[in-house]
C-alpha positions in Angstrom: -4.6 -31.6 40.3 -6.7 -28.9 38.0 -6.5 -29.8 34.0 -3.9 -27.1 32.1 -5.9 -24.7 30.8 -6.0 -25.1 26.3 -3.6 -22.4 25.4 -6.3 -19.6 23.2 -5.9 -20.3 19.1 -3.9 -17.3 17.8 -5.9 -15.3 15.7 -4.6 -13.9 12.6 -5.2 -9.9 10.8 -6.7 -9.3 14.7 -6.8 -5.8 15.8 -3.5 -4.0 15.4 -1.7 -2.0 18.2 -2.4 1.7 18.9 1.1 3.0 18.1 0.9 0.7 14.7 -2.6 1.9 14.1 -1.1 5.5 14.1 1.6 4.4 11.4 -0.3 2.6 9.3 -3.0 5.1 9.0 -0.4 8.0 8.9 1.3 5.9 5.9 -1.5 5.0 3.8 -3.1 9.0 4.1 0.1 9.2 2.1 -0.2 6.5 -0.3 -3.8 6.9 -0.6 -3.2 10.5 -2.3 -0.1 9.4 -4.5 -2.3 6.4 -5.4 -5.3 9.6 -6.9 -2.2 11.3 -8.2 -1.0 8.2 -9.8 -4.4 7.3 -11.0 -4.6 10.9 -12.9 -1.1 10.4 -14.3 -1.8 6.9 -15.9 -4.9 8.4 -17.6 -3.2 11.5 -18.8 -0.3 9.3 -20.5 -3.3 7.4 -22.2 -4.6 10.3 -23.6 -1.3 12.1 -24.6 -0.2 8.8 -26.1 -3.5 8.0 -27.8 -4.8 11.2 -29.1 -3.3 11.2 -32.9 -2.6 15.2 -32.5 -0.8 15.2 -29.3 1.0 11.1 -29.9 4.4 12.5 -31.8 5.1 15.1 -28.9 4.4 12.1 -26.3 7.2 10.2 -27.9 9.3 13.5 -28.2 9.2 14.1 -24.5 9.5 10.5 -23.3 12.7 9.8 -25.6 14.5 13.5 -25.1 17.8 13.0 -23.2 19.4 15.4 -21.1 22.6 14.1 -18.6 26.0 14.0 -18.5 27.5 12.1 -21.2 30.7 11.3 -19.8 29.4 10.2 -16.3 27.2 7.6 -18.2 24.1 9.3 -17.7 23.0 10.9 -21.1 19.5 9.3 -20.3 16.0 9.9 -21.9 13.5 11.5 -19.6 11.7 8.2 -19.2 14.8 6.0 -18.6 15.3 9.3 -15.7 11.8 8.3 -14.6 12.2 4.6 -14.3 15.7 4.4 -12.6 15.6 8.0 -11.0 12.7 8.5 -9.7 11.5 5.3 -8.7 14.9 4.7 -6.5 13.1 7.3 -4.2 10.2 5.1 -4.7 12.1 1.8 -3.3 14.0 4.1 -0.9 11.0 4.7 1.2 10.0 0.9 0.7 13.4 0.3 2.0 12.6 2.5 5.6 9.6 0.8 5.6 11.2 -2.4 5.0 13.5 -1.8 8.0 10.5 -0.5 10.0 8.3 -3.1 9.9 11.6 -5.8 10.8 12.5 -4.1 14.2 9.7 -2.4 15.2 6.4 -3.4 13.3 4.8 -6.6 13.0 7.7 -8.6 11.0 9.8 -7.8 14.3 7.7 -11.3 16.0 8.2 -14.5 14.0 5.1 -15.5 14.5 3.1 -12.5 13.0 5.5 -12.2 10.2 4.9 -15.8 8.8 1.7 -14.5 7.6 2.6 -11.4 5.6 5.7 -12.8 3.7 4.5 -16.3 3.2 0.9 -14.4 1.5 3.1 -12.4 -0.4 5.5 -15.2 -1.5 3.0 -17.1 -2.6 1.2 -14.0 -4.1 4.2 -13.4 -6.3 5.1 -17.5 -7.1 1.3 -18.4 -8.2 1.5 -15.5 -10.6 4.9 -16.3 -12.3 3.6 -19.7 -12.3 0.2 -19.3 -14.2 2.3 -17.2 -16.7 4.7 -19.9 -17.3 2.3 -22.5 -18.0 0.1 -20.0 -20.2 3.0 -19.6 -22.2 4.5 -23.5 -22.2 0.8 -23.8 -23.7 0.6 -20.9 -25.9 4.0 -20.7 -27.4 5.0 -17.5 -25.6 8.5 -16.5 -24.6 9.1 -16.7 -20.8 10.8 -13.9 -20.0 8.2 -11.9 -18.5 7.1 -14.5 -15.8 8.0 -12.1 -12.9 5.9 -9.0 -14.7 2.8 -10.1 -12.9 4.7 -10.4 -9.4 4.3 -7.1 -8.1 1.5 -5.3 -6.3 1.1 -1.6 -6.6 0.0 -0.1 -2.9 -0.7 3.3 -3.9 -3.0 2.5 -6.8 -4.1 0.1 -4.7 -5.4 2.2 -1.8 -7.0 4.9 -4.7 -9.2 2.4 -5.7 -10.1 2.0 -2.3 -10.3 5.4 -1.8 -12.2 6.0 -5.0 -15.3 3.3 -4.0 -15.3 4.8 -0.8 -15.0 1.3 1.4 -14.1 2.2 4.9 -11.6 -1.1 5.3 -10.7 -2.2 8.6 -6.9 -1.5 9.4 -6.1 -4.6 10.0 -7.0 -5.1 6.5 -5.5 -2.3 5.1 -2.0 -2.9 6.9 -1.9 -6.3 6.2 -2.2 -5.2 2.2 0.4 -2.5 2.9 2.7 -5.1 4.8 2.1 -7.5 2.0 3.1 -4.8 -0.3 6.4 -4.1 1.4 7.4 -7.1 1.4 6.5 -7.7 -2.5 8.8 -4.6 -3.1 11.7 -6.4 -1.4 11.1 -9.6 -3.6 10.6 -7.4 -6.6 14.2 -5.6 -6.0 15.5 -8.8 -5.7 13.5 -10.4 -8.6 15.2 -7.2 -10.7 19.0 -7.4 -9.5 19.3 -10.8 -10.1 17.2 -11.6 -13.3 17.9 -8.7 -15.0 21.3 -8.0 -14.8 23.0 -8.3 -18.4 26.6 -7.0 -17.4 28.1 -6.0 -14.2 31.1 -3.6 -14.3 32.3 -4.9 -10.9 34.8 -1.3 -10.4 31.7 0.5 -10.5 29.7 -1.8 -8.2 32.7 -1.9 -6.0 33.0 2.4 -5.9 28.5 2.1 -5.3 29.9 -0.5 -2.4 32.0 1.9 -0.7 29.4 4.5 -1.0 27.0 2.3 0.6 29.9 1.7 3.4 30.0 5.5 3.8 26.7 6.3 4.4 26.6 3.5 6.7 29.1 4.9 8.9 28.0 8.7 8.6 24.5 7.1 9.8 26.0 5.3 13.0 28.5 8.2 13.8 25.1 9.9 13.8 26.1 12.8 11.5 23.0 15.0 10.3 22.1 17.5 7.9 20.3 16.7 4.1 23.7 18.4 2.6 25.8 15.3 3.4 23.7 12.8 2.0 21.4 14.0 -0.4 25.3 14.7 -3.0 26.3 11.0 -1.2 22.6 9.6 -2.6 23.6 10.6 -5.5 27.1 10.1 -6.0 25.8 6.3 -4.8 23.0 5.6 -7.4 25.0 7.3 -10.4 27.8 4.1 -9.4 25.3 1.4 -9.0 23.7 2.6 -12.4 26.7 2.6 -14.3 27.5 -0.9 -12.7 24.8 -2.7 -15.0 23.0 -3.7 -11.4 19.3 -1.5 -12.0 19.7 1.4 -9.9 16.1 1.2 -7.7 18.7 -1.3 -5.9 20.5 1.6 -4.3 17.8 3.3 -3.0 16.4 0.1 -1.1 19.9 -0.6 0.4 20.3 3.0 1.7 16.4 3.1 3.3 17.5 -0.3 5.0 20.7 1.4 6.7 18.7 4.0 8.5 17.9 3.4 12.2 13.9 2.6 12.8 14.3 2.3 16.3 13.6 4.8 18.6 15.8 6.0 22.2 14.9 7.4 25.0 15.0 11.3 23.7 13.2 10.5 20.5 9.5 10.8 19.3 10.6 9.2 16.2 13.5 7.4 14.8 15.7 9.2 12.5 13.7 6.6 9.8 10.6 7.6 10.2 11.7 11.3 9.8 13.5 10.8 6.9 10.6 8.6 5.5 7.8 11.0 6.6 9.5 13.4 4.8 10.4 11.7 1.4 7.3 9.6 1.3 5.3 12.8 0.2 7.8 13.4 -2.7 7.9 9.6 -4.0 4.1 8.7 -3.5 3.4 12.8 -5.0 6.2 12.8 -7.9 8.0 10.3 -7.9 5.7 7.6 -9.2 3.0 9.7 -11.0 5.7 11.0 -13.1 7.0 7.1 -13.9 3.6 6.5 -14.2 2.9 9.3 -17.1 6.0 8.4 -18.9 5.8 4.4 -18.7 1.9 4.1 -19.3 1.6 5.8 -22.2 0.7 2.6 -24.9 -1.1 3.4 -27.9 -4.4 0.9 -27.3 -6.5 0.3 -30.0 -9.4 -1.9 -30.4 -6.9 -4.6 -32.0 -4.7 -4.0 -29.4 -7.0 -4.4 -26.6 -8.3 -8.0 -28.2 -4.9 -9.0 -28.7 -4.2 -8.9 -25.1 -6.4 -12.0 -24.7 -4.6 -13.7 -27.5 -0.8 -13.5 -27.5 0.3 -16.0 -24.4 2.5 -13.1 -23.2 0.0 -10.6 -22.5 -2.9 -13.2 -21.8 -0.5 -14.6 -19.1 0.0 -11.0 -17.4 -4.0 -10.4 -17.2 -4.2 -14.4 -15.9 -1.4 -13.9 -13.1 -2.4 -10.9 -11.9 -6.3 -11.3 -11.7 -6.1 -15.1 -11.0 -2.5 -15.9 -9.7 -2.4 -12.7 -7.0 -6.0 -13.9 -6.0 -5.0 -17.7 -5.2 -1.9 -16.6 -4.0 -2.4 -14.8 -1.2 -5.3 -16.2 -0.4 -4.0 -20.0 0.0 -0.6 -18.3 1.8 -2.8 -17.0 4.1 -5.3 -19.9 4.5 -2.3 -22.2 4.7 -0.3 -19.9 7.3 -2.8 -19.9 10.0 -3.9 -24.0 9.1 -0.7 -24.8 9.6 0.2 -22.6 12.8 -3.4 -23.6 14.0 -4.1 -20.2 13.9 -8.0 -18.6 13.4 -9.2 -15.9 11.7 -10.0 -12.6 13.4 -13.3 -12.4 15.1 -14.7 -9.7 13.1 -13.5 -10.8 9.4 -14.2 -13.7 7.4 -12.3 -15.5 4.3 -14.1 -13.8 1.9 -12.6 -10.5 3.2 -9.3 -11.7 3.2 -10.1 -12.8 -0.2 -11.3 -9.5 -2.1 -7.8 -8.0 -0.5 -6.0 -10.8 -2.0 -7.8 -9.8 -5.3 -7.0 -6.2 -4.7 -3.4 -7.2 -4.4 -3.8 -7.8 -7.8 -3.1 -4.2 -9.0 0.4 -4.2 -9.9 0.6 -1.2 -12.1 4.0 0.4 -11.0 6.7 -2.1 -10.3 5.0 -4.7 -12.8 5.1 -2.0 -16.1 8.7 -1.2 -14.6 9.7 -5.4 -14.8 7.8 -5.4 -18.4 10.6 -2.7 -19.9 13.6 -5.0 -18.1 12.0 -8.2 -19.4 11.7 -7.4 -23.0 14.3 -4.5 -23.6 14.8 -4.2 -27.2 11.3 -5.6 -28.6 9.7 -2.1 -28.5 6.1 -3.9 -29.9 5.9 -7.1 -27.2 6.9 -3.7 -24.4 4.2 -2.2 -25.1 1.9 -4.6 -25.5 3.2 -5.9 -22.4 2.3 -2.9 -20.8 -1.2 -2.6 -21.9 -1.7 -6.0 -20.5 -0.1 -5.1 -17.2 -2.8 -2.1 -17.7 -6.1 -4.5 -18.7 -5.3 -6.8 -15.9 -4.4 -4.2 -12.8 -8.3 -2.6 -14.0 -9.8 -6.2 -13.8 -8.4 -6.5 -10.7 -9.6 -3.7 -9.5 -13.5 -4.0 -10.6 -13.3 -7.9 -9.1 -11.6 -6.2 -5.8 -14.6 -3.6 -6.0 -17.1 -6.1 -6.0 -16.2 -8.3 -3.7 -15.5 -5.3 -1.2 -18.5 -3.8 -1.9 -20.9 -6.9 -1.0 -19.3 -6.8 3.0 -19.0 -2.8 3.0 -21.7 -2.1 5.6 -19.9 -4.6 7.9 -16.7 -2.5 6.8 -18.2 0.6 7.4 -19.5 -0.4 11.1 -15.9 -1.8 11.6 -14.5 1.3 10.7 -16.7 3.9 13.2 -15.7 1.4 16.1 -12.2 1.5 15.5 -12.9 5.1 15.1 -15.1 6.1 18.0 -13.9 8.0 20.9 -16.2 9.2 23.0 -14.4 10.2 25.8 -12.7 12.8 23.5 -9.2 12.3 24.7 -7.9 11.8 21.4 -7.6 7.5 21.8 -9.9 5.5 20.3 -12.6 3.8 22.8 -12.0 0.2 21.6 -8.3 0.9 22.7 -9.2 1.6 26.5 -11.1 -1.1 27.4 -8.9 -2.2 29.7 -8.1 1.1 31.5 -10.0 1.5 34.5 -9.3 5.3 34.2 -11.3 5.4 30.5 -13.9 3.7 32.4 -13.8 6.6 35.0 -14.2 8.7 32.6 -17.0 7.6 30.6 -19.0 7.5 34.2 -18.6 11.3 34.6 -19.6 11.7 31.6 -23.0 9.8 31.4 -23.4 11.2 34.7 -23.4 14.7 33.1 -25.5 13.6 30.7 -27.9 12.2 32.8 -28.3 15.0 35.1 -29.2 17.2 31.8 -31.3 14.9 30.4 -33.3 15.2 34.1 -32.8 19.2 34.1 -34.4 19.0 30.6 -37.5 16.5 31.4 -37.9 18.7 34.6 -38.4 21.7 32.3 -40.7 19.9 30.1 -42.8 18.5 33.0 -43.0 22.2 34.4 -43.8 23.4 30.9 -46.8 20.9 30.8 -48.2 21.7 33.7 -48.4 25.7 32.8 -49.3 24.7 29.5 -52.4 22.7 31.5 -53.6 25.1 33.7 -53.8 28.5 31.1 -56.1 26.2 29.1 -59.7 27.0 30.0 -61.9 24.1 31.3 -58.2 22.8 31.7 -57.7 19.8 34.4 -57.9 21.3 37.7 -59.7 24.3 36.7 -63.4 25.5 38.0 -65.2 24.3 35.2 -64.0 20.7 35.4 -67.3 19.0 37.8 -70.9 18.2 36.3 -72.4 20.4 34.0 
């Protein structure tokens, strides 16, 4: 009787599926130019915020309110920015969210162990190297989830901005880890930093919610309906005392990813393709302008290293995110007796765990929630958040840049398609047609590369005899 044959090791951040490759590339394009936008906001708030001529009107803008008073929302223009605009922000996250559960990789147990255990541990180890910093130092403790977060967008513009051609596998499992760090970080926000819950107007957001559940499954269309519903929604969950962001994750997560038979696309990814533009492009760069805007001195910059606070925002996001997701990782696929993909090593999966390590948005937004009312620790808070995302990123640049000619090969095989048929070669290895294909047209090429030597050869030979004395001419026996 033959042996069993050893069942294969599973192999972890392998090469992803074509119609996941599509998404994820089609995704980060996105993110990638919202990250450059959001790169250009943080640096303009810096200046406006810095520059002692232009610093009184950056405070003017920021803390100008405009809104209804008696709705509740008389709200300054950066309040707007932080619980208006970024509910479009974790709106999208939320359709992404939802995405990834039934029809990406978090829909198989299996794969999704990796991704939310990495980013579990990517948000515990930093909360936990704050905390201790802080038992040491002194510090208070309520900003042990501001280094939790990781901040895709900025993420992928440093990327962008180095110019590292990083394998997708790589890049969507950062994006996946992402995704799911938004969920804990909505989560982390609702339930931490809730002062006061007026439970009628949590109850009216509930019945919105309810509403646009049903209007979704009836499978009623048309922006007019929801967009005054979205609204109508986030104004009640605002005025409930629960952060607001939390609406627009629970309305993303209602929307059907799934796709039927008369579909391209799900009704999510429509709606996501659409908004993701206006949250990656507005949305954040204008949270970004209006929340980054510390005043940094040299003082300020050495007292980040100092205070326990600040010094344990810098630690968990350079050190914590690191170890984190790294030893999630390593620990996942020990433990599942999974092996790392062929084509990558643990030092690549290392310099993305570093890169994680940007958490510019979500963390400046947890720094406001975590010290509301001590306007000096905020912002020094914030410049921390600042000092350690950039440390992170030069690390993460480093590290990337040492295995970027590996990256880079990578990168043009997943990209290759010589065929022309508009599907990557590495994706029809196994389709006897591609192979067809690529026989005709060798073939072709072959029988030009003959018609060309032919011409040569013929050339030669006319070349030959027009020379006097030439081989084959009269002249050519004994003088």
């Amino acid at each position: 009787m033959a042996a069993p044959r050893p069942t294969p090791a599973r192999k972890v951040l392998g090469r992803l599926s074509l119609p996941e490759r599509n998404y994820v590339a089609d995704a980060l394009r996105t993110e990638t130019v919202g990250g450059v936008l959001l790169l250009i906001a943080a640096v303009t708030a810096l200046i406006w915020a810095n520059v002692p001529a232009l610093r009184d009107s950056y405070e003017s803008v920021s803390h100008f309110h405009l809104g209804p008073s008696a709705l509740g929302l008389n709200l300054s223009i950066a309040h707007w920015a932080a619980d208006g605009l970024l509910a479009v922000f974790f709106f999208v996250a939320g359709i992404e969210l939802k995405r990834e559960l039934v029809a990406g990789d978090l829909r198989d147990p299996k794969a999704a162990a990796l991704p939310v255990v990495a980013a579990l541990c990517g948000m515990a180890v930093p909360a936990l190297v704050y905390t201790l910093t802080n038992l040491t130092g002194g510090g208070s403790l309520q900003g042990w989830a501001v280094p939790t977060a990781t901040d895709i967008a900025f993420a992928l513009a440093v990327l962008a901005v180095i110019g590292t051609s990083l394998p997708s596998a790589l890049r969507a499992f950062l994006l996946t880890l992402a995704v799911v760090d938004d969920l804990f970080a909505i989560l982390i926000i609702a339930i931490f930093f809730t002062a006061r819950i007026d439970f009628v107007a949590l109850g009216g957001a509930a019945v919105g919610l309810a509403v646009f559940w049903l209007l979704l499954r009836r499978g009623v269309r048309g922006w007019y309906v929801y967009v005054p519903l979205a609204l109508v929604i986030w104004a009640l969950m605002y005025n409930s005392g629960v952060h607001a962001t939390v609406a627009g994750v629970a309305m993303g997560l209602m929307l059907r990813c799934t796709t039927r038979e008369d579909e391209k696309h799900s009704p999510g990814e429509h709606v996501e393709h659409l908004v993701r533009p206006l949250s990656a492009g507005l949305a954040v760069p204008l949270f970004a302008l209006f929340s980054a805007g510390v005043a940094i001195s040299g003082g300020a910059l050495g007292d980040v290293f100092t205070k326990p606070e600040t010094l344990g925002v810098v630690l968990g996001l350079v050190v914590g995110k690191a170890f984190g997701i790294f030893g999630g990782t390593w620990l996942t696929a020990r433990f599942t007796r999974a092996s790392l993909s062929d084509d990558l090593a643990w030092p690549d999966v290392f310099a993305v765990a570093s890169l994680a390590g940007i958490g510019f948005t979500v963390s400046l937004l947890i720094g406001e929630l975590a010290f509301d009312g001590d306007q000096v620790l905020t912002d020094e808070v914030k410049a921390a958040v600042l000092v350690g995302s950039l440390v992170a990123a030069l690390c993460a640049t480093v590290l990337l840049k040492l295995r970027n000619a590996r990256y880079r090969r990578m990168y043009e095989d997943e990209e290759r398609d010589e065929d022309l048929d508009g599907i990557p070669d590495i994706y029809e290895q196994d389709d006897p047609a591609y192979h067809l294909r690529m026989a005709e047209l060798h073939d072709r090429k072959a029988a030009e590369h003959r018609r060309i030597a032919a011409e040569k050869a013929a050339e030669q030979r006319r070349g030959l005899a027009e020379v006097p004395g030439g081989a084959g001419g009269d002249n050519d026996g004994p003088a």
